[in-house]
N, C-alpha and C positions, 0 to 999 in steps of 0.2 A: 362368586365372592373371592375365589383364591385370584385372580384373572386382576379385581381390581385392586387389591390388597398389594398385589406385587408391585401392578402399576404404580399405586401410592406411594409402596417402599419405596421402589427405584426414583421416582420423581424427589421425593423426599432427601433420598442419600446424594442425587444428583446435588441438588440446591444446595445442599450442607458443606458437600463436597467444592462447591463452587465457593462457598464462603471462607471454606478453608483454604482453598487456593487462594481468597483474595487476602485473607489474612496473613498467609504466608509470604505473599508475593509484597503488602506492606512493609512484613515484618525485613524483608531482604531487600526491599528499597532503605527501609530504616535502617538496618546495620550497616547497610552500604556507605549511606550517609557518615554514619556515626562515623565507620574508621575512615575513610576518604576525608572528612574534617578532622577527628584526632590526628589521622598521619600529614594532614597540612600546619595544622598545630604544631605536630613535633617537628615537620620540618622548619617550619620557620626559627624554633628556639633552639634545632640544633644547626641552623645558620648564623642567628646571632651567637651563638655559644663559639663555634667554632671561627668566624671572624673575629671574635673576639680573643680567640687564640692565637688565629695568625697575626693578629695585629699587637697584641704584647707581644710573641716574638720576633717579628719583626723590630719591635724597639729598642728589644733587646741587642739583637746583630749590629743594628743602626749606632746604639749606644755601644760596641765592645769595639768599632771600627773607629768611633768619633775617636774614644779614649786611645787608641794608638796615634789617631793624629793630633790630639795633645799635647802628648807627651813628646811626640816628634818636631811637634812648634816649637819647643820652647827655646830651642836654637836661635832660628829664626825671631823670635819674641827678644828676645835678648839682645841682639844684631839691631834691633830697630831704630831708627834716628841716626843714629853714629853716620856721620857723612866729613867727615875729619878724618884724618892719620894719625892725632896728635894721642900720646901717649901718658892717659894718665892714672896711677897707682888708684887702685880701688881694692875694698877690704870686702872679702867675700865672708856676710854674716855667719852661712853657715860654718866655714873654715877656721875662720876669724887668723886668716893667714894673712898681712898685710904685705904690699907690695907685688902684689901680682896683679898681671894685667889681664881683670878676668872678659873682657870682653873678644881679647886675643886667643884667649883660650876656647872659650866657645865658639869663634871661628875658626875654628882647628886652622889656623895662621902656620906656614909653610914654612916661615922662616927659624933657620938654626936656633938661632940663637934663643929664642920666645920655646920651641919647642925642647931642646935640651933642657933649660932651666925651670920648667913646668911640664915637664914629662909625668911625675909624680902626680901631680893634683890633675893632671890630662886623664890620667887612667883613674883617679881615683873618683873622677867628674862622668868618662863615660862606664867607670863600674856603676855608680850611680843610675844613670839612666838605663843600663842594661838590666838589675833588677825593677827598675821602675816600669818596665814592659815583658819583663820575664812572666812564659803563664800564659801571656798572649802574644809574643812572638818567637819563633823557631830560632830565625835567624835574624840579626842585625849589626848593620855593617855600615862605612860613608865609601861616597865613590866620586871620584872628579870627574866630572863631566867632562873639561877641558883636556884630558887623556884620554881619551874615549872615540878622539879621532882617527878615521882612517880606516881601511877594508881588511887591514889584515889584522884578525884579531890575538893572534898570539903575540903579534909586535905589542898591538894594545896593553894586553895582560902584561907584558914585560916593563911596562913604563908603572906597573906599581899603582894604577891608579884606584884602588879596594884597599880599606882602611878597615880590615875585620873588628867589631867592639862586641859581639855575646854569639854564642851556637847549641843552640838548649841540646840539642841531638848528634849532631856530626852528621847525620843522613845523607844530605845536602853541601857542597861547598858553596862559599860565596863566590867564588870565580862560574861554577855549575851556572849560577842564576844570571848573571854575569853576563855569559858567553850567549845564553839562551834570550835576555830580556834589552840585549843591546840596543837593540834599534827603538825600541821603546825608551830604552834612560835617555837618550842624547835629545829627546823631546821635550821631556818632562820641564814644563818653566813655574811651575806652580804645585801645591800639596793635591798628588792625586792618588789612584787607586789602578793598578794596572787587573788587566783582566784576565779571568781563571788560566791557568796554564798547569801541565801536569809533566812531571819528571821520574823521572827513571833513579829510584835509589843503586846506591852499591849491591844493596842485598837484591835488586832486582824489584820489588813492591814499587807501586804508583804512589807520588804526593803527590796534591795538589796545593797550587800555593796561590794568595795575593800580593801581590806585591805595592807595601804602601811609600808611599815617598815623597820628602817631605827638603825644599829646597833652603840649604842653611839661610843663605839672603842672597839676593839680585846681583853682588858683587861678588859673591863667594862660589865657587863652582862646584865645592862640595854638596850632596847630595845625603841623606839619612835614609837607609833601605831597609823598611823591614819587612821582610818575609813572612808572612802570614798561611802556616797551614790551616789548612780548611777540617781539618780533621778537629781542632781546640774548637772551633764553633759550631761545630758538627755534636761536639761534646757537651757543650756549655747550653746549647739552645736546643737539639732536636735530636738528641739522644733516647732522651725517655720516650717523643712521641716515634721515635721509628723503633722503638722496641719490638712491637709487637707487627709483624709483617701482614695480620689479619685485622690489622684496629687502624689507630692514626699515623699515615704517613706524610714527610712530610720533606718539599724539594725545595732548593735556594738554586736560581737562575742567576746568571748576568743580564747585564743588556741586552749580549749579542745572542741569547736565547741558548745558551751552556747552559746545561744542567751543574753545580756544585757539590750539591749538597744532596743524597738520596737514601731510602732505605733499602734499596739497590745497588749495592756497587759497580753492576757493569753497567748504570746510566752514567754514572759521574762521568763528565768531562763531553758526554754526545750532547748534540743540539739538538732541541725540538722538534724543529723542523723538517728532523731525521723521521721524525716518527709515524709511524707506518698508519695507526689511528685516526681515519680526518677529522674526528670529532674533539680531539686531545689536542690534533695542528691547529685547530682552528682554532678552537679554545687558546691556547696559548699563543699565538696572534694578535687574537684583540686587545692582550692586555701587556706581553713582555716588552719593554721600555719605552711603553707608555706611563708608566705611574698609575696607572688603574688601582681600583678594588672593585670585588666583587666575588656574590658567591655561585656558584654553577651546580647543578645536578647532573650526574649522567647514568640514565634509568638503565641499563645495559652492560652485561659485563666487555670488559677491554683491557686493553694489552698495550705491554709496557715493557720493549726490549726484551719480550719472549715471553714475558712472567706476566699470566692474567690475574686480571684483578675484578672483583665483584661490582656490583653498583656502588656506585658513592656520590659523596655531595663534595666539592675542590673550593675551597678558598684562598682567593687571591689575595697579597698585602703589597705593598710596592716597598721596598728598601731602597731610601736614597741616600749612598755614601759618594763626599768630593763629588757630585755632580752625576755620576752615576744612578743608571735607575733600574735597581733589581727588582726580582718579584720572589715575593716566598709565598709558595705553594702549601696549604696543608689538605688532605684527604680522610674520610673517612668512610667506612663503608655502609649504605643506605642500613644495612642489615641489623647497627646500632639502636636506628631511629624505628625499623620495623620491629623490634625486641620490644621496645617500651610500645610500640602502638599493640602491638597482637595482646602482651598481657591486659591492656584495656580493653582491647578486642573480644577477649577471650569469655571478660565478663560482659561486654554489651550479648557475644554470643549463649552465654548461658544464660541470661534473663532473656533473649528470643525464644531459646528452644523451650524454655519454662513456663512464655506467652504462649506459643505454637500446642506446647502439652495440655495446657488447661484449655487453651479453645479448644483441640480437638475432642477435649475429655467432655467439654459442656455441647460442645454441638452434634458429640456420639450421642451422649446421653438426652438430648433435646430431641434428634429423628431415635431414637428408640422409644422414647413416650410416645413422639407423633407415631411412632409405626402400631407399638402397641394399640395405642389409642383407634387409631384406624382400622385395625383388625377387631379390636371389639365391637365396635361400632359396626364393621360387616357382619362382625358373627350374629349380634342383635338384630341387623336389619335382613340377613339372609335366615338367622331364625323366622322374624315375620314374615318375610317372602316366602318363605317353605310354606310356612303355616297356610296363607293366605291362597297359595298356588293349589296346598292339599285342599284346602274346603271349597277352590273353584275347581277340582279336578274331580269329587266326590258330586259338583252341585251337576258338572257333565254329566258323568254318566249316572247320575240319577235320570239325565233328558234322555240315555239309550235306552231303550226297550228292554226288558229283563230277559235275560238269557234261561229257555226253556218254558220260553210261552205254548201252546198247545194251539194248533190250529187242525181244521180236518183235515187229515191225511195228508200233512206238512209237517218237516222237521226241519227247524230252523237253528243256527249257532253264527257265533257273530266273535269279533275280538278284535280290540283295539288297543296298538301299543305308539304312545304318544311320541316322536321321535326328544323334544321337552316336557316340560312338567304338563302343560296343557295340548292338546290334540285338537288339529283346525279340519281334524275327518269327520264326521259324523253319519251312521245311520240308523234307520228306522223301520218298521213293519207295525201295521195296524190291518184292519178289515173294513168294508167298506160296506155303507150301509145294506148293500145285497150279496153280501159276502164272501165277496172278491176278495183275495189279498194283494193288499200293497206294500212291495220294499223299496225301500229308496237307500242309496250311500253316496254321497258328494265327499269333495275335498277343496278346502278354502286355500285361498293363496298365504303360503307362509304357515307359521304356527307360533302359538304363545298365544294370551290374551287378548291380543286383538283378530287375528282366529277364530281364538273360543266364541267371540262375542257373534261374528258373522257368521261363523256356524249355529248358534243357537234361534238369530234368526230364521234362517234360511231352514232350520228345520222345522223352527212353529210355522214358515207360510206353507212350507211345502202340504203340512200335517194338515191345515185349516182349510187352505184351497183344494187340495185333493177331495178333502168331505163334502168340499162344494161342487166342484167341479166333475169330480168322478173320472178324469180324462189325464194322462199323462203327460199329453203335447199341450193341451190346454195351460197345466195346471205349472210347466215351467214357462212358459209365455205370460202370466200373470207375474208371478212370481220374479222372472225376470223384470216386468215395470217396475213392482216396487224396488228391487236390490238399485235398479237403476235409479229413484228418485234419493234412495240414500246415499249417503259420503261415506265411503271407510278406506279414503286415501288409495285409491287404487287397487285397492280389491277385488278378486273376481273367485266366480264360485263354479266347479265341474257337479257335477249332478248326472245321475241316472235314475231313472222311477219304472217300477216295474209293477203289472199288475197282473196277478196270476187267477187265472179262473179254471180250480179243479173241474169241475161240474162240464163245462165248453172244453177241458183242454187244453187251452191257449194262455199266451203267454203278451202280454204288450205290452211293448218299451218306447220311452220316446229318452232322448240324451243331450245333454246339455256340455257340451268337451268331454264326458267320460269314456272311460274305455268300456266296450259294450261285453255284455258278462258272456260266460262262458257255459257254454248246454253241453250236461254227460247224458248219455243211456248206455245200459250193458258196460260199463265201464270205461268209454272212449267216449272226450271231449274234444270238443272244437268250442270256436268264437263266433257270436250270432255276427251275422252282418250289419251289422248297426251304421247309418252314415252318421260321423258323426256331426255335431250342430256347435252354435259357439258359444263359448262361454256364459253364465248368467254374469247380469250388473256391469256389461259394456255397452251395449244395443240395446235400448229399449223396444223399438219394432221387430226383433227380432222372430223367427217363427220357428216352435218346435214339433213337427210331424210324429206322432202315434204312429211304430210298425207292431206288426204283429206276426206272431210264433203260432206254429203248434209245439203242445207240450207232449209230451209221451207220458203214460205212465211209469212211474219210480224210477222218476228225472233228474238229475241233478242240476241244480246253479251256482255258478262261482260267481259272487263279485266280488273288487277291489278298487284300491285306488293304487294310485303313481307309485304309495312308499313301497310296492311289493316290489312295483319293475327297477325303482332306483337301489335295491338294496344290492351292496356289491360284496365280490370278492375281495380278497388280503392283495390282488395282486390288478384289481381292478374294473375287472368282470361284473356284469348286471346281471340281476335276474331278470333274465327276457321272459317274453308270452311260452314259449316253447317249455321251461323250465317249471314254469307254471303246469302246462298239460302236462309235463312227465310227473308232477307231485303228488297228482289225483286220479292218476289213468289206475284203474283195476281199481279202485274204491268207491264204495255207494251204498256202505251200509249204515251210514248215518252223517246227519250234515255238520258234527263234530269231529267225526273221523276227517271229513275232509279239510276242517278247520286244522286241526295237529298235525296233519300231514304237509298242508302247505306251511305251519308253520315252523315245522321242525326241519322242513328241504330249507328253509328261506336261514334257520339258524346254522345248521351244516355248514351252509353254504358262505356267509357271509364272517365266519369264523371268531374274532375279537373286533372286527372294525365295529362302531358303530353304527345305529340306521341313522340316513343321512334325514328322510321323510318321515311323519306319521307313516303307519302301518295299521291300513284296516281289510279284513276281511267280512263277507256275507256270505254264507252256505244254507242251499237250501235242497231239501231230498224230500222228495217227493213219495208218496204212496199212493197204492191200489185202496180202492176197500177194503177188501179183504186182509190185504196185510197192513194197513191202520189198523184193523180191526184185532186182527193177531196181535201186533203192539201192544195195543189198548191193555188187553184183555193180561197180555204177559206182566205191564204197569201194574194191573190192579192184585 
């Protein structure tokens, strides 16, 4: 019962176990899902989010850049048409100073005479426009191109050709940019935008500047320069996002893949293509002055002019100023987007482990029923199997011969210990109608109930045929036919029968596979010669020969079966024949003595192990007359 119970359990806990592995193994495909689509979810709205950032700022830049060339046209706007010399008196609304020749004026016109007598409203025209760009540019200044010729450029500088009009800072001179941006002015035939360049202040510090430039008209070779620090748009547009060195950062490139603009200062002014990252080169590649957008992720942390930086998602915006095609960069790091996915996470994860908890609580508690349930259910059906096995083990040896029958001048004892509930040994002693005695002891194949059942045969034919037969060789020859005509799956039955005739002396045995018994006198035994014969209920023709003994008087007989010789030691050991003659040599004063004697060598011996066989014994002592007679008389 415990054997299947466990079975049960364990089949039981297995299965449940299985289920909760599949449950689990659901449940973590399910959460997987979950944040692998929330985290695609937030990444996509922190791509629109943040393109959408880089692209108002960029608007921004695009818009702060336009408005310097505006304000720089207006020269230019003013100059336009006039394809004449002719000279005529116009009244400037604002001023309302008549007589001046404002269109002279606004071609900063060279000649004495225009410039001495409007020197006043000269300065008073570019104070005007110097507040009017004041705030977004450093510095601004006009430059004749037409002086600007020639290699040596200190002659250059000599001929006077810088016309300073504002200098928010002094940082910087306008000759500085001058000397630096030369080769560049003498190009310039239209409003353009020169590219990032970086200068050495007096106090030693880096600017950066653009330089925007803006041609008075086609006839006039003066030139409007203004200086644009990078630092006012650094200010004005991507100050707040490169605040924070661990959140949004954010770079403005040129064309020529100059970095501008960083939250970095030692990238300002290097080029991309510097960079040591190929994932970053590459990246910036496909898109700097192309005019691209686009948003990129990069799942791995990477490095940026020394300074690593965690995953992020980078979006691209293009800035087009005067024909130029920048790109602004903004960054953020994945870690943003993994913050809001984990606290979703967190709860898809505690409604998992909350599923995981109640199944495992309902499917503990479902194999505890089923176990309970199963072990009642043994203990009920091994109660009636108890039951059942005791009233067929009670209906056996009711079939044994009762222990302390009386025969003349015979003492017989017998014991049988079933190695299971039920015992497949059996034997017997009766008398025979001229009053011989007959014992017999077999041993069925196996044991339990289907045992018992071939043992109960085989002892009613033995019992029936013998009373017919009278003959021992006969009587297993018969008796083997019929075991032969029945089925009991392979069965087969060892038998010895033994017929004792005080009166003659003698002793006849005929054997059927058993082991042939054992003859004491004077207290030393040996083994009859017995050949032995084959089993009953495999060979029906088989033939069992009657030998015969002389008996001596006050003789002793041992029989047995197998479970004596199988019973072993702690260490391995059988009980051999030998073991046997040493358990009853010097005893013969009664055929119970001999019984306790071999069975207390066989308990000594075999220690805690259990008997692997039934264990049966047959003892039989023999008397004289005269001391039956003594016996008798000592009984009564």
């Amino acid at each position: 019962m415990e054997d299947a119970a466990k079975k049960f359990a364990r089949r039981i806990l297995l299965i449940h176990l299985a289920l909760l592995m599949g449950v689990i193994a659901i449940v973590l495909f399910a959460s997987r899902e979950v944040y692998q689509q929330t985290r695609d979810q937030a990444m996509e709205q922190a791509k629109v989010r943040q393109s959408l950032l880089a692209a108002q700022t960029a608007r921004g830049i695009e818009a702060f850049y336009h408005s310097i060339f505006s304000d720089l046209d207006l020269l230019r706007q003013a100059d336009r048409d006039d394809d004449d010399e002719t000279e005529r008196p116009t009244t400037n609304p604002a001023t309302a100073n008549p007589g001046i020749d404002w269109r002279k004026l606004l071609r900063l016109d060279e000649r004495p005479n225009v410039v001495n007598q409007n020197a006043a409203f000269q300065n008073f025209f570019t104070g005007i426009l110097w507040k009017q760009v004041y705030g977004r540019v450093s510095i601004l200044f006009a430059v004749n191109r037409d002086r600007l010729r020639g290699r040596d450029i200190e002659k250059i500088l000599e001929r006077g050709p810088i016309q300073p009009i504002g200098n928010a800072d002094n940082i910087l001179t306008e000759k500085e940019i001058v000397m630096k941006s030369i080769d560049w002015l003498r190009t310039v035939e239209k409003p353009q935008i020169s590219r990032f360049q970086q200068y050495t202040a007096a106090d030693g510090s880096k600017v950066g500047l653009n330089l925007v430039c803006v041609p008075v008209s086609q006839r006039n070779p003066r030139l409007l320069v203004a200086a644009v620090d990078i630092r006012i748009a650094q200010d004005r547009f991507t100050a707040k996002l490169n605040g924070d060195a661990d959140s949004t950062n954010a770079f403005l490139c040129d064309e020529f893949g100059t970095i501008m603009i960083s939250s970095n200062q030692s990238l300002v002014g290097r080029d991309v293509a510097s960079l040591k990252d190929d994932r970053l080169r590459n990246f910036a590649s496909g898109y700097l002055g192309k005019g691209k957008r686009g948003t990129e992720s990069i799942e791995t942390d990477y490095t940026l002019a020394g300074q690593s930086f965690p995953p992020g998602m980078m979006a691209i915006e293009p800035v087009s100023i005067a024909g130029k095609k920048w790109e602004f960069l903004v960054t953020t790091p994945l870690s943003d987007v993994d913050a809001v996915v984990n606290r979703v996470f967190k709860r898809a994860v505690f409604w998992a482990i909350f599923v995981v908890g109640s199944m495992t609580a309902i499917l503990l508690s479902t194999a505890v029923q089923l176990i309970r349930a199963r072990v009642r259910m043994e203990r009920v059906r091994n109660d009636a199997l108890t039951k059942e096995l005791t009233q067929a083990r009670e209906i056996q040896l009711a079939w044994l011969p009762q222990q302390g029958a009386s025969f003349p001048a015979m003492d017989i004892a017998a014991v049988n210990h079933p190695a299971s509930h039920i015992s497949g040994d059996f034997y017997n002693w009766f008398e025979l109608p001229d009053g011989r005695t007959v014992v017999t002891i077999g041993d069925v194949t196996g044991h339990g109930l289907s045992a018992a059942f071939l043992m109960a045969t085989s002892q009613l034919l033995v019992h029936t045929t013998m009373l017919r037969l009278e003959d021992p060789g006969k009587t297993l020859y018969e008796v083997n036919k019929q075991l032969c005509v029945q089925v009991f799956n392979g069965q087969f039955v060892t038998m010895l029968v033994c017929v004792i005739d005080m009166e003659a002396g003698t002793l006849e045995v005929a054997t059927a596979g058993h082991y042939p018994p054992i003859l004491g006198t004077n207290g030393n035994y040996v083994s009859l010669p017995v050949e032995p014969q084959l089993v009953l209920g495999v060979e029906k023709d088989t033939r069992y020969p009657t030998e015969r003994f002389a008996l001596p008087p006050s003789a002793s007989l041992v029989l047995y079966t197998d479970g004596v010789l199988d019973a072993q030691s702690p260490d391995g050991k059988r009980f051999d024949l030998e073991r046997i003659l040493d358990s009853v040599k010097g005893h013969g004063e009664s055929a119970q003595v001999l019984v306790d004697s071999i069975v207390g060598h066989i308990t000594a011996f075999r220690g805690n192990r259990s008997l692997p066989d039934d264990l049966t014994l047959v003892c039989i002592q023999t008397q004289t007359e005269s001391s039956f007679r003594a016996s008798e008389a000592m009984s009564v």
